[in-house]
N, C-alpha and C positions, 0 to 999 in steps of 0.2 A: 744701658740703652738696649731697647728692643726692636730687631730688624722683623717683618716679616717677606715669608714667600710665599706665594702662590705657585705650585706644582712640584710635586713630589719626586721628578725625573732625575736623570742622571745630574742635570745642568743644578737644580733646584737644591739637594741633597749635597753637591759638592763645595757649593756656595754656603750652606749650613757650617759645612766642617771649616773652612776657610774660617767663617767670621766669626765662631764658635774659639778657633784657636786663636783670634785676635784680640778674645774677650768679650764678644758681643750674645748678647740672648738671640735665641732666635723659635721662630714659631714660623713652621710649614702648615700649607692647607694644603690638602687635595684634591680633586674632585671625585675619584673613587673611594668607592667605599673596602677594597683591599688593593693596596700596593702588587701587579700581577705583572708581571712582565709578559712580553711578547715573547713566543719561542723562539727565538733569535742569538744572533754573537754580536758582535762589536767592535771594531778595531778601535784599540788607542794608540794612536801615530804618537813618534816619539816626542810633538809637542806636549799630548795629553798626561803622558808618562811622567816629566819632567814636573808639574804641578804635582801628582800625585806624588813623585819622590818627597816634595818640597810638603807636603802634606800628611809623611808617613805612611804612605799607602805603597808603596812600589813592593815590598816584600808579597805581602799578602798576595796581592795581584799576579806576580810571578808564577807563587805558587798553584794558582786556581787560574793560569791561562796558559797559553803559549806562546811563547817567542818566534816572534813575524822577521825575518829578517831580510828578505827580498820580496821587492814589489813587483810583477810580472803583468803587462797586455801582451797577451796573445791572437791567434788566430783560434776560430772555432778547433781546429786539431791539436790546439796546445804548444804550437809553436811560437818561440817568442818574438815579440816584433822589438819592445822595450821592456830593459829591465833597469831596477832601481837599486842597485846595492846598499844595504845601510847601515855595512859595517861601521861607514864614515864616521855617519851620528850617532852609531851605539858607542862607540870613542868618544867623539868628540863630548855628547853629554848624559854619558853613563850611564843611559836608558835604554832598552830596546823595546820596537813597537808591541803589541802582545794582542791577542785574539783571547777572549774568552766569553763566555756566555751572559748577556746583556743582564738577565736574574740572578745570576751569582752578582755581579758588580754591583747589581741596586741592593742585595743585602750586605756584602763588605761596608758601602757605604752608610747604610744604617746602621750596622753595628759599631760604626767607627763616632759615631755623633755620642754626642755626652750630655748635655743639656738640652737641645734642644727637645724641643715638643711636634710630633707630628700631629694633624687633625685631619683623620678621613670622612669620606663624604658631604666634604666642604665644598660643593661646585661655586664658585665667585656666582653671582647676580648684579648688586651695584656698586660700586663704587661712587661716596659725596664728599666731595671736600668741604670741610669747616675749621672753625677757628686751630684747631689743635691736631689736623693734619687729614685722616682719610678715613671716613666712615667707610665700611665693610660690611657688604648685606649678603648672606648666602643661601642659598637654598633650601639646605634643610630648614633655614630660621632663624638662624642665630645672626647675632651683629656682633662684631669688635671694631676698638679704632684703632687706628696703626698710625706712625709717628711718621716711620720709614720703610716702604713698600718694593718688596723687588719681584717683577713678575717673570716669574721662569714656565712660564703656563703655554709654552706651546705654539706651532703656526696658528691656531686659533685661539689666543690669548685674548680671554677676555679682559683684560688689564688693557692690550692695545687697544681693543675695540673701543673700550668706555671713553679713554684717556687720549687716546690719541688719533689724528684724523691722516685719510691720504693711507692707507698703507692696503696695500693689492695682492693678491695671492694669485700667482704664476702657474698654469696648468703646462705642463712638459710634452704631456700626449703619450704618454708611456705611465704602463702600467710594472708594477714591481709584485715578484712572489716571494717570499723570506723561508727560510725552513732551517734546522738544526736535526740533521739523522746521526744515526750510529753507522759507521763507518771508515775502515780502513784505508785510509791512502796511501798509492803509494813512496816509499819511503822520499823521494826526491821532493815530494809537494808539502812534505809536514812540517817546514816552515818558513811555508814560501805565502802570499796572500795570488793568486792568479784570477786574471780579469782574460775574460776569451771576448774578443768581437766577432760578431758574425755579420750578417745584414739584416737590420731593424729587429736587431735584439744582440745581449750581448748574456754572457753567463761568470757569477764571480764564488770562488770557493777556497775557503782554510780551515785548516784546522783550530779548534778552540779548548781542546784536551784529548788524550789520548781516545783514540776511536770516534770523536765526536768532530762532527764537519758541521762549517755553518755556511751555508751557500745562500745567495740572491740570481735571481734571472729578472732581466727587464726584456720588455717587448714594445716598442710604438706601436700605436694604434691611430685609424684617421677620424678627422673629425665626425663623419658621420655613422661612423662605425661601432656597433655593439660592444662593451667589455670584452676583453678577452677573455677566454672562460677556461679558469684552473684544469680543468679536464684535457684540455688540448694541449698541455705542456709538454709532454713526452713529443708530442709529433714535432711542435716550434723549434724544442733543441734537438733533434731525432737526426742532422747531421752532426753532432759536435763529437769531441772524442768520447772513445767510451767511458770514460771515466764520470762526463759531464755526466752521460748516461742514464749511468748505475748510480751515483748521488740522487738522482730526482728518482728513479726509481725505488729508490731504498726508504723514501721519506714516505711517512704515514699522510695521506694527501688531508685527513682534519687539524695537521700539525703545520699547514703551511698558511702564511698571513699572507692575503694580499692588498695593494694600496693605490692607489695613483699617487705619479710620483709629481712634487709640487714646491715650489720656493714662493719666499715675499722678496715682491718687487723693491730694490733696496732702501730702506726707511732711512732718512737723514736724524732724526730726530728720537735719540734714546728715551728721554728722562723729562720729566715735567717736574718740576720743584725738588717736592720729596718721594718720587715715585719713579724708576729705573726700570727697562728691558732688558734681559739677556738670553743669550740662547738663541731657539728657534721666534720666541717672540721677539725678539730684536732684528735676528738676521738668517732665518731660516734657509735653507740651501738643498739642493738637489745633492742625493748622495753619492755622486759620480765620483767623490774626490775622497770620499772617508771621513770627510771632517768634520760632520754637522757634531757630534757629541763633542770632537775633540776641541772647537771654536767655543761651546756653553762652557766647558771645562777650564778651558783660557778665560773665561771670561770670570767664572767662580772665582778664579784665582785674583785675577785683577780687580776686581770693584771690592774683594775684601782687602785687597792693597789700599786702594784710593780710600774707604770710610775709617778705615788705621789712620788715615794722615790728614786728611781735610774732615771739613763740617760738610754735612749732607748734599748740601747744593753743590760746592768746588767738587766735592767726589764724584758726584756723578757726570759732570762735565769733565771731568777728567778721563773717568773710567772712556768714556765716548770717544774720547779725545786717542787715547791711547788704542782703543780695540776698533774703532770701527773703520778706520783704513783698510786693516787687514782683512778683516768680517768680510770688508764688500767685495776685497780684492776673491776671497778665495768663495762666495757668492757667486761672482761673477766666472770664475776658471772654473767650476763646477759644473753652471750652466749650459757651458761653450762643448766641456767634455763630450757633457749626456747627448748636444747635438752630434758633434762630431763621430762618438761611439756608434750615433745609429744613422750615416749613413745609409742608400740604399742603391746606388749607383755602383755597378760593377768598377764602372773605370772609376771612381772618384776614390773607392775604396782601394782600389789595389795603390792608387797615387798618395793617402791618406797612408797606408803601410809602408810603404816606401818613407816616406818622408817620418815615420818614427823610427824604424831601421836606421836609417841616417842619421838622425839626430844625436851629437860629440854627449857624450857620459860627462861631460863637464857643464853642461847646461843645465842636465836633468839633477845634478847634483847642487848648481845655485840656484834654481825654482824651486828644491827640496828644503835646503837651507833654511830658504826664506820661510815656508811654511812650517819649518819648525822650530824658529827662535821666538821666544818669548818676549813681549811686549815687556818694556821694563818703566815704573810711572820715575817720574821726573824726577831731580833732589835728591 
């Protein structure tokens, strides 16, 4: 049986190796014409990890990242307000989270694929259903038909578009800068992931190999307000520690990506017959929480469970069945963060600190739990 995907991303390629080792064929399309990563890192929280153990990836991974073992919100001075300890989980499921470079990971996982086929400069165009399942029109020109279709293509998933109706993309009002410098830490931070809040902007940095930092800054912006403009970041974060500092200062400013940051309003509705969302086209998320790769990655893992065990239709209702409680829950606690983070309110912020100061280590450790156990399908 031949599954195909549309998009060649983290989500897309990990779904590959999944149904690849279940015995399935499979055929990637891309829309680029070269697989190119953004200059970027990537945290995989210890749910992500756990799949890839289960997928034979955890070695390699270690190797080519670094081991995250406390999660830190601070103050713009690097003071901690909460912290996450995760020794717990590195016990409990012999994983720990790991930081390393978002282009290194897309090649691991292509080098790890065995049959399948990738095809670049595939951009989707139409999608027609007929007798024998999903006519496929792409852009350069070419047509294929496909039996069973999973789109991992992205918040702008043209699968969703075509396919499915009702589904909204969420603007934040915050804008995100991404950057990967060479750069020493020091030694207390190198394998820690820390998150600074300031007021209406926050700053987040780890390490992803020896000397190499992968840092994000967010800033809100208001409605009638011009982009923020890459040039003025030094001034934005210009009180945070100097650490924050000397990071943005140290990064080559044509090396840094910037984005508006953006979710899909929660879609109820995966899968139309023989045709399945996962990922950001399913359940896109603000990256407030880390999870957006690590929820596509859950997902690879599960819908190659469910077509192992059911016929096309039970799998994908299945897969939905199983993953989209979670999807929306952690959707949803992402969104609340990115607000929450950018306060601008002196008093609300200092009350907003207080109240994570306070917050019992045994709460932060069953909200942790929960995001990082693994959906298990039925039977």
């Amino acid at each position: 049986m031949t599954i195909d995907i549309i998009g060649a991303g983290i989500g897309g390629l990990t779904t590959a190796i999944a149904l690849e080792q279940k015995g399935f064929r499979v055929r990637i399309f891309e829309q680029a014409a070269t697989i190119q990563a953004v200059g970027a890192g990537i945290i995989l929280a210890n749910n992500a990890m756990q799949v890839y153990e289960k997928l034979g990836l955890k070695a390699i991974i270690e190797q080519n990242g670094n081991a995250i073992s406390s999660l830190n919100i601070t103050t713009s001075s690097l003071k901690v307000l909460s912290r996450a300890d995760l020794s717990y989980f590195e016990q409990k499921f012999n994983v720990k989270n790991n930081a390393i470079h978002r282009g290194i990971l897309q090649q691991i996982l292509i080098d790890k694929l065995d049959n399948s086929s990738i095809y670049l400069n595939y951009k989707l165009r139409s999608i027609t259903k007929n007798g024998s399942g999903y006519s496929l029109e792409f852009q350069n020109g070419e047509k294929i038909q496909s039996a069973i279709l999973i789109g991992a293509d992205g918040l702008n998933s043209v699968v969703r578009n075509k396919l499915f109706i009702n589904s909204r993309i969420r603007y934040a009002k915050q804008i995100c800068w991404r950057g990967v410098t060479t750069y020493h830490l020091p030694t207390k931070y190198q394998n820690e992931l820390n998150e600074a809040w300031g007021k209406n902007e926050r700053f987040g940095f780890v390490q992803i190999a020896k000397n190499k930092v992968y840092w994000y800054a967010l800033k809100s912006f208001k409605k009638n307000e011009d982009e923020l403009r890459l040039a003025n970041i030094d001034h934005y974060f210009s009180k945070y520690n100097p650490v924050v500092k000397d990071i943005i200062s140290s990064t080559k400013r044509e090396q840094i990506h910037t984005a508006e940051i953006s979710d899909l309003e929660p879609l109820h509705q995966w899968y139309k017959e023989s045709v399945c969302l996962i990922g950001d086209a399913a359940h896109a998320m603000t990256p407030n929480m880390g999870q957006g790769a690590c929820q596509a990655i859950e997902d690879a893992y599960s819908i190659a469970q469910c077509l192992n065990t059911y016929d096309c239709n039970k799998a994908f209702r299945e897969f939905q069945k199983m993953r989209l409680p979670k999807a929306h829950r952690v959707v949803k606690a992402s969104w609340l963060v990115g607000k929450m983070a950018h306060i601008s309110n002196p008093v609300l912020i200092e009350i907003r600190n207080q109240m994570m100061r306070l917050t019992p280590a045994f709460i932060n450790r069953k909200q942790t739990q929960q995001l990082f156990e693994l959906s298990k399908i039925d039977g």
